[in-house]
N, CA, C and O of each residue as an XYZ file, in Angstrom:
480
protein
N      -0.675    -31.588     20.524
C       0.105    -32.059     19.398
C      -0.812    -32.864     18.484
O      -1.074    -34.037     18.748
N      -1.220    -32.348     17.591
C      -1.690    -33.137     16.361
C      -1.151    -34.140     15.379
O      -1.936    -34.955     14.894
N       0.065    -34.151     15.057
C       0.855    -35.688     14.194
C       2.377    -34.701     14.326
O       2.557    -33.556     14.742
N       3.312    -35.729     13.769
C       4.674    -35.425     13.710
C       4.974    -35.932     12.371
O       4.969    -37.095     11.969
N       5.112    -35.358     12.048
C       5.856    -35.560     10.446
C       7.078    -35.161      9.936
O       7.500    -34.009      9.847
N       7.934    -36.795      9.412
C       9.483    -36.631      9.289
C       9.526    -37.494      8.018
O       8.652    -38.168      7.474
N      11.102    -37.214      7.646
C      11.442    -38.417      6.328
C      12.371    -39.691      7.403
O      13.157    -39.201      8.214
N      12.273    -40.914      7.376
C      13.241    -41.847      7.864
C      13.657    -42.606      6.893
O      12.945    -43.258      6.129
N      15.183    -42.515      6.905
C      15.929    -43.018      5.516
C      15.967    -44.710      5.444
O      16.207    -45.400      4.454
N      15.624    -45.184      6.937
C      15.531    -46.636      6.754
C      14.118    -46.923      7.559
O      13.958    -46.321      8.620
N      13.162    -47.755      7.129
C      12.392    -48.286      8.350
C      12.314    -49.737      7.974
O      12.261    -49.775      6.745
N      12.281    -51.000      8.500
C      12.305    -52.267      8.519
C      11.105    -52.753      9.754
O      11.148    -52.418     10.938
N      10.303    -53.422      9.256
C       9.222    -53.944      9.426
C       8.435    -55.891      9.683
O       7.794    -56.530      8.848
N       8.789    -56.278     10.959
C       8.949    -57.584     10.377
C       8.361    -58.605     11.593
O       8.708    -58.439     12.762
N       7.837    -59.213     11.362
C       6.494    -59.877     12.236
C       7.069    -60.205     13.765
O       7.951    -61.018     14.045
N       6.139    -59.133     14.900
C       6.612    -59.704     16.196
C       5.700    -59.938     17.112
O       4.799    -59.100     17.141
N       5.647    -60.597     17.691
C       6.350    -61.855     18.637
C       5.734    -62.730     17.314
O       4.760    -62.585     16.576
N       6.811    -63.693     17.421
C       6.657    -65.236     16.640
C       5.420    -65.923     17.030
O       4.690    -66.423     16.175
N       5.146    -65.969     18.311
C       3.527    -66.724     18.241
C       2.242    -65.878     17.900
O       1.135    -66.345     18.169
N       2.333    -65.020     17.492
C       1.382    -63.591     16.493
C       0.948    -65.102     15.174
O       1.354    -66.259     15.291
N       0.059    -64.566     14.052
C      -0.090    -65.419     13.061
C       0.646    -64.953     12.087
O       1.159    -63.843     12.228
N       0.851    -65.700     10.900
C       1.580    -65.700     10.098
C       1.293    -64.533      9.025
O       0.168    -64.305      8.580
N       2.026    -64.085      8.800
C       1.863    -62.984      7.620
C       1.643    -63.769      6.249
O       2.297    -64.776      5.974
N       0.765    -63.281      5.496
C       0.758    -63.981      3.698
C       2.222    -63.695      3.278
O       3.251    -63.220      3.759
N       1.814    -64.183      2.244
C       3.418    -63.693      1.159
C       3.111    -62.384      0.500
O       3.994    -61.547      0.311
N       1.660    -62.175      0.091
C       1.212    -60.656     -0.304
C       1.567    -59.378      0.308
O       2.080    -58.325     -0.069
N       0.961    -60.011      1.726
C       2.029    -59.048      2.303
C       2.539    -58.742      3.329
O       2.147    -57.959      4.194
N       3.937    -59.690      3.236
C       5.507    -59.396      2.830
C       5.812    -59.237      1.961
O       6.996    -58.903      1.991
N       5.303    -59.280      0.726
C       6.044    -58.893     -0.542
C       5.222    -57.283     -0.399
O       6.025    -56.369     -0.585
N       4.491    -57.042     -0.249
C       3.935    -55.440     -0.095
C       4.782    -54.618      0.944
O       5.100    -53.514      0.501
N       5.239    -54.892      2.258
C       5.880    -54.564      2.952
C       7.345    -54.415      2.898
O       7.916    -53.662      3.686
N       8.086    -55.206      1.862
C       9.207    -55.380      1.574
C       9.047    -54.454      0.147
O      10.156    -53.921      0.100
N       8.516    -54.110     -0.687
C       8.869    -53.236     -2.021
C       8.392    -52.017     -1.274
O       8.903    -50.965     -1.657
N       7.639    -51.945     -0.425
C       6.920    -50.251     -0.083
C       8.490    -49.377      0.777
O       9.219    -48.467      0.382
N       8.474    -50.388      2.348
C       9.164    -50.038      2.861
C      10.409    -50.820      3.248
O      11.390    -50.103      3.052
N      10.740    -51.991      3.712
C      11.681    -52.690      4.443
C      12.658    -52.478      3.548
O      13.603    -51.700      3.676
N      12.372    -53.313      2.467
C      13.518    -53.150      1.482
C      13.651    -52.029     -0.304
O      14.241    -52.225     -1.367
N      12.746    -50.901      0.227
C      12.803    -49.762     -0.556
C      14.238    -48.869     -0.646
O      14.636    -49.216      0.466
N      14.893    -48.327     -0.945
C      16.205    -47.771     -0.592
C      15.312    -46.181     -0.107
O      15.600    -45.583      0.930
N      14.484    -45.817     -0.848
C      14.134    -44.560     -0.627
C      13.642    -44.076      0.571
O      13.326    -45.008      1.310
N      13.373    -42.522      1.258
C      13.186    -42.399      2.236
C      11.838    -42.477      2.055
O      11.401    -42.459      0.904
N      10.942    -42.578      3.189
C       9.686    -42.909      3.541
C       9.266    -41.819      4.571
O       9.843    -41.575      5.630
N       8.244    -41.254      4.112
C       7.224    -40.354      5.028
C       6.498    -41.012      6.537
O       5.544    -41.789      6.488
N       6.945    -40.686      7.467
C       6.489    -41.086      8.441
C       5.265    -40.400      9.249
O       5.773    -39.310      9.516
N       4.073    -40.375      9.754
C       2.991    -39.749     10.409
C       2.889    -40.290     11.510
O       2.392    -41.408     11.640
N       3.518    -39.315     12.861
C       2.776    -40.107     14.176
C       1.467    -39.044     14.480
O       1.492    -37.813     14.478
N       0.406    -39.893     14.723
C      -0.279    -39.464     15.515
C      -0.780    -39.756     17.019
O       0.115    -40.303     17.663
N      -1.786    -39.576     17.650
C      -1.463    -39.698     18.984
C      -1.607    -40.806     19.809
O      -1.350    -40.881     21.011
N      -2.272    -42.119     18.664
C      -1.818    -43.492     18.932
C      -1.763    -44.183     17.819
O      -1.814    -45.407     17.935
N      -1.671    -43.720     16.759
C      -0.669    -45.208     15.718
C      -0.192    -43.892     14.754
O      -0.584    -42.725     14.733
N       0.768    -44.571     14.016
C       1.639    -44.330     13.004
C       1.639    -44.712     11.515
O       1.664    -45.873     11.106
N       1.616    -43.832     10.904
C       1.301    -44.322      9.394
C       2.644    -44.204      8.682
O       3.319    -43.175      8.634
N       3.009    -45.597      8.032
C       4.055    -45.419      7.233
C       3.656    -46.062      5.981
O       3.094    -47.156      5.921
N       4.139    -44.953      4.474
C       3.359    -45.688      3.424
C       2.018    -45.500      3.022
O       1.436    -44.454      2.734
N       1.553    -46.843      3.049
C      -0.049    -47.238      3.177
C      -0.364    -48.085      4.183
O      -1.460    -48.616      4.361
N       0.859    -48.231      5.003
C       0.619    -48.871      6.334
C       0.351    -48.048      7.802
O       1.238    -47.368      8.317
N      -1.048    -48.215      8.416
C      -0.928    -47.515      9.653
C      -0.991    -48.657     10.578
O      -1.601    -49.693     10.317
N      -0.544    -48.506     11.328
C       0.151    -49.335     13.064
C      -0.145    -48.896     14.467
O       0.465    -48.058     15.131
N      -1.222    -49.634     14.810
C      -1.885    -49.245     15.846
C      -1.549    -50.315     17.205
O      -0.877    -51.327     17.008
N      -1.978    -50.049     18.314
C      -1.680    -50.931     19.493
C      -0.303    -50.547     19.596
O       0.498    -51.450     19.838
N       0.170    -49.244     19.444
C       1.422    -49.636     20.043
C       1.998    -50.157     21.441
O       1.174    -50.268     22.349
N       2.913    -50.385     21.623
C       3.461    -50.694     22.838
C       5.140    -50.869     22.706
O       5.812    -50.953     21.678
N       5.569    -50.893     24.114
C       7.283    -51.163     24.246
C       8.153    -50.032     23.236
O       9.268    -50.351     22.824
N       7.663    -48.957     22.951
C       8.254    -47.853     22.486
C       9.344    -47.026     22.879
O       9.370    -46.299     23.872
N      10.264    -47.188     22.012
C      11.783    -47.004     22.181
C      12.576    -45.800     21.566
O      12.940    -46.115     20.433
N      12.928    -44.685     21.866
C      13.399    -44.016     21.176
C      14.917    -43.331     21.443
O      15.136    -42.610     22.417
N      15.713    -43.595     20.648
C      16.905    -43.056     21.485
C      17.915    -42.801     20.270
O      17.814    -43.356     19.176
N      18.996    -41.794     20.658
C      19.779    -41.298     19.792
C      21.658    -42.452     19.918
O      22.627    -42.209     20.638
N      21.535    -43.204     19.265
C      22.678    -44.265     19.559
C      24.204    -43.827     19.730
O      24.647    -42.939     19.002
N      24.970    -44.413     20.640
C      26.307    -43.797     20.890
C      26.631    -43.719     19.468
O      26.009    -44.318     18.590
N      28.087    -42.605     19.200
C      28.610    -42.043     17.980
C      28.012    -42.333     17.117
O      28.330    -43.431     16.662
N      26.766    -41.548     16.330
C      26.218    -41.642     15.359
C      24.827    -40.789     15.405
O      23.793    -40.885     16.066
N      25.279    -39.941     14.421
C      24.169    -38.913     13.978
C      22.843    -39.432     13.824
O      22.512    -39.268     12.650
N      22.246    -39.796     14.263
C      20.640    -40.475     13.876
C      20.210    -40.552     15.270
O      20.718    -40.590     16.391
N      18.898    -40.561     14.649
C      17.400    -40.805     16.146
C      16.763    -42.790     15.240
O      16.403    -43.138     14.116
N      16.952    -43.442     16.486
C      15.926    -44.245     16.354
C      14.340    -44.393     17.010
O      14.070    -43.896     18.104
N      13.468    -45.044     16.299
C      12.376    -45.391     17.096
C      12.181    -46.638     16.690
O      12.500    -46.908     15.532
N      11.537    -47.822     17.667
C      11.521    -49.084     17.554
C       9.913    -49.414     18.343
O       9.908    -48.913     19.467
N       8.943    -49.939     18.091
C       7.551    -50.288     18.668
C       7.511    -51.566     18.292
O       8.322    -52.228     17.644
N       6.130    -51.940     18.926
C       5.532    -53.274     19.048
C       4.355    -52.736     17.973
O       4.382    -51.505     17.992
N       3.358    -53.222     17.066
C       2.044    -52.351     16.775
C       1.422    -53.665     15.922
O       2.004    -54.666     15.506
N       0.554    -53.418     15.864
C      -0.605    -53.975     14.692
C      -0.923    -53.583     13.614
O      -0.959    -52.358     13.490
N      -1.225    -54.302     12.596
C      -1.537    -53.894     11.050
C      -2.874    -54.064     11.095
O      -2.962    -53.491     12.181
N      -3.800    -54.306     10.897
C      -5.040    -55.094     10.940
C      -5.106    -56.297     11.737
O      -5.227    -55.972     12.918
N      -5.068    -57.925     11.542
C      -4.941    -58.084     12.310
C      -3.916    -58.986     12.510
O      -4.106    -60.088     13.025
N      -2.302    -58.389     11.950
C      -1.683    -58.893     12.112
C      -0.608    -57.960     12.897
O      -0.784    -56.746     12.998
N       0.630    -58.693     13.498
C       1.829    -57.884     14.594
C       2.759    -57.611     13.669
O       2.855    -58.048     12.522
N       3.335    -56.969     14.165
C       4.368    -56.357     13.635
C       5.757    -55.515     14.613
O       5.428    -54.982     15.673
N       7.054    -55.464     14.232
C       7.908    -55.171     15.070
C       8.347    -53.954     14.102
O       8.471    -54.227     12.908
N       8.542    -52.896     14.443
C       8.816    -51.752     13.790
C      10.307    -50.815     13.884
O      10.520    -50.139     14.890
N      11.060    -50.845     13.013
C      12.458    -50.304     13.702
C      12.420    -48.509     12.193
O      12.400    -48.558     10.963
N      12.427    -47.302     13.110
C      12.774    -46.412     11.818
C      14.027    -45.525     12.383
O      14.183    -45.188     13.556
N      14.908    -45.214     11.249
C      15.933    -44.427     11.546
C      15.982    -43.151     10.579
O      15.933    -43.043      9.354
N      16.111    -42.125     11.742
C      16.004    -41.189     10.765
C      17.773    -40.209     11.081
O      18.275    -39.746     12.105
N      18.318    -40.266      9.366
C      19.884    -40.019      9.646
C      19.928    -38.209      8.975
O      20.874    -37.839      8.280
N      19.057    -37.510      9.245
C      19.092    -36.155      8.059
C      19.315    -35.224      9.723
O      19.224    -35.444     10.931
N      19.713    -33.900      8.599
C      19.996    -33.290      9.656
C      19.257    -32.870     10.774
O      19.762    -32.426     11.804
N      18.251    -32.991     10.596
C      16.899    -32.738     11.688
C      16.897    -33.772     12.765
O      16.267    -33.419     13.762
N      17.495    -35.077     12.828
C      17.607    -36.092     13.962
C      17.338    -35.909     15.095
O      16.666    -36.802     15.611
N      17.724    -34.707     15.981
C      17.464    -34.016     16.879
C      16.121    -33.573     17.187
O      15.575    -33.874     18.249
N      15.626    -32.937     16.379
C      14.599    -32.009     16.895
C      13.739    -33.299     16.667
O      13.038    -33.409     17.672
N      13.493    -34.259     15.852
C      13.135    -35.824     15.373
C      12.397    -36.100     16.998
O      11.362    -36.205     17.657
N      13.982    -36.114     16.978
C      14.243    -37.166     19.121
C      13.430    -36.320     19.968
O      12.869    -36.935     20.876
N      13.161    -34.751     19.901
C      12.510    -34.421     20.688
C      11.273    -34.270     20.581
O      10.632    -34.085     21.615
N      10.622    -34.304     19.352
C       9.478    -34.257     18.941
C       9.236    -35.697     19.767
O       8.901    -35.689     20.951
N       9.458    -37.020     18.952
C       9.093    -38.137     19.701
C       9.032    -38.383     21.472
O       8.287    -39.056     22.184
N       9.997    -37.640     21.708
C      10.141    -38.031     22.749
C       8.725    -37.291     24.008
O       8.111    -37.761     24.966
N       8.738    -36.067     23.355
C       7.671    -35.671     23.978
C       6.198    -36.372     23.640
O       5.391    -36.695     24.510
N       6.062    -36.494     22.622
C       4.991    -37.665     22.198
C       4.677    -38.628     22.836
O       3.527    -38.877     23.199
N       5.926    -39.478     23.117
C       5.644    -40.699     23.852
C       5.209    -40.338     25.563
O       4.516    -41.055     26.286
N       5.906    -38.887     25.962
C       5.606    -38.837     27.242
C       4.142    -38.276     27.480
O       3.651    -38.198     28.606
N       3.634    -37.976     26.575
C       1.889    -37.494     26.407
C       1.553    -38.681     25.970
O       1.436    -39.343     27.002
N       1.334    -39.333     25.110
C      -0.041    -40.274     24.779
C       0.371    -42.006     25.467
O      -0.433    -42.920     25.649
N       2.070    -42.016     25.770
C       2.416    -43.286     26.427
C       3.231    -43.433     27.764
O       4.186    -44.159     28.037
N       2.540    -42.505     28.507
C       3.592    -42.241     30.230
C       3.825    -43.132     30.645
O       4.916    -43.203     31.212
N       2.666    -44.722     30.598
C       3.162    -45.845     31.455
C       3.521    -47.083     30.466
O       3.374    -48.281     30.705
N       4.121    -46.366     29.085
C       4.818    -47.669     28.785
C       6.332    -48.332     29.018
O       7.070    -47.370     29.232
N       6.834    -49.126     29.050
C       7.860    -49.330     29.511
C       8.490    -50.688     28.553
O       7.795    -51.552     28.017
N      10.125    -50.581     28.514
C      10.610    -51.689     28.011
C      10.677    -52.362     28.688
O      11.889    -52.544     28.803
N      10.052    -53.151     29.520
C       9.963    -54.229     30.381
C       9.869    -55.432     29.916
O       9.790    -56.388     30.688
């Protein structure tokens, strides 16, 4: 598998764990007009260890979450990752009709490049 490429109609982006360092205001204000608080959908790229959303790629992932939520048409994915050298908590939802094949694409992804990660 070489990358996965989807549209996600929401992704929200927002500094994690709290003892990580502080993000500038540059950018959060870059992160908030690109993606968090863009209405538009956003191009997502996984590859086989970080993810590019935007002009943002997100590496170190970890605690990778993907699941299709009771009554409701959509696939989520949720990670831990790095910007450079700052953290970041990553939530994307993708609500189009493809959600499905979305969930299985990821899902096989995570079981190739992340077998021993766990929400622990």
């Amino acid at each position: 598998m070489s990358e996965i490429s989807f549209q996600a109609e929401k992704v929200f982006v927002h500094r994690w764990p709290h003892d990580t360092p502080l993000w500038g205001d540059s950018v959060k204000q870059k992160l908030d007009e690109t993606i968090s608080k863009n209405p538009e959908s956003k191009k997502i790229f996984v590859y086989s260890n970080s993810v590019k959303i935007q002009d943002f790629e997100f590496t170190n992932l970890k605690k990778i979450g993907i699941s299709v939520p009771f009554f409701k048409d959509e696939c989520r994915m949720i990670f831990e990752s790095q910007f450079g050298e700052l953290y970041a908590h990553i939530h994307i939802t993708v609500k189009s009709n493809e959600y499905m094949d979305v969930f299985s694409k990821l899902k096989s992804w995570k079981s190739e490049f992340f077998p021993n990660d766990s929400n622990k």
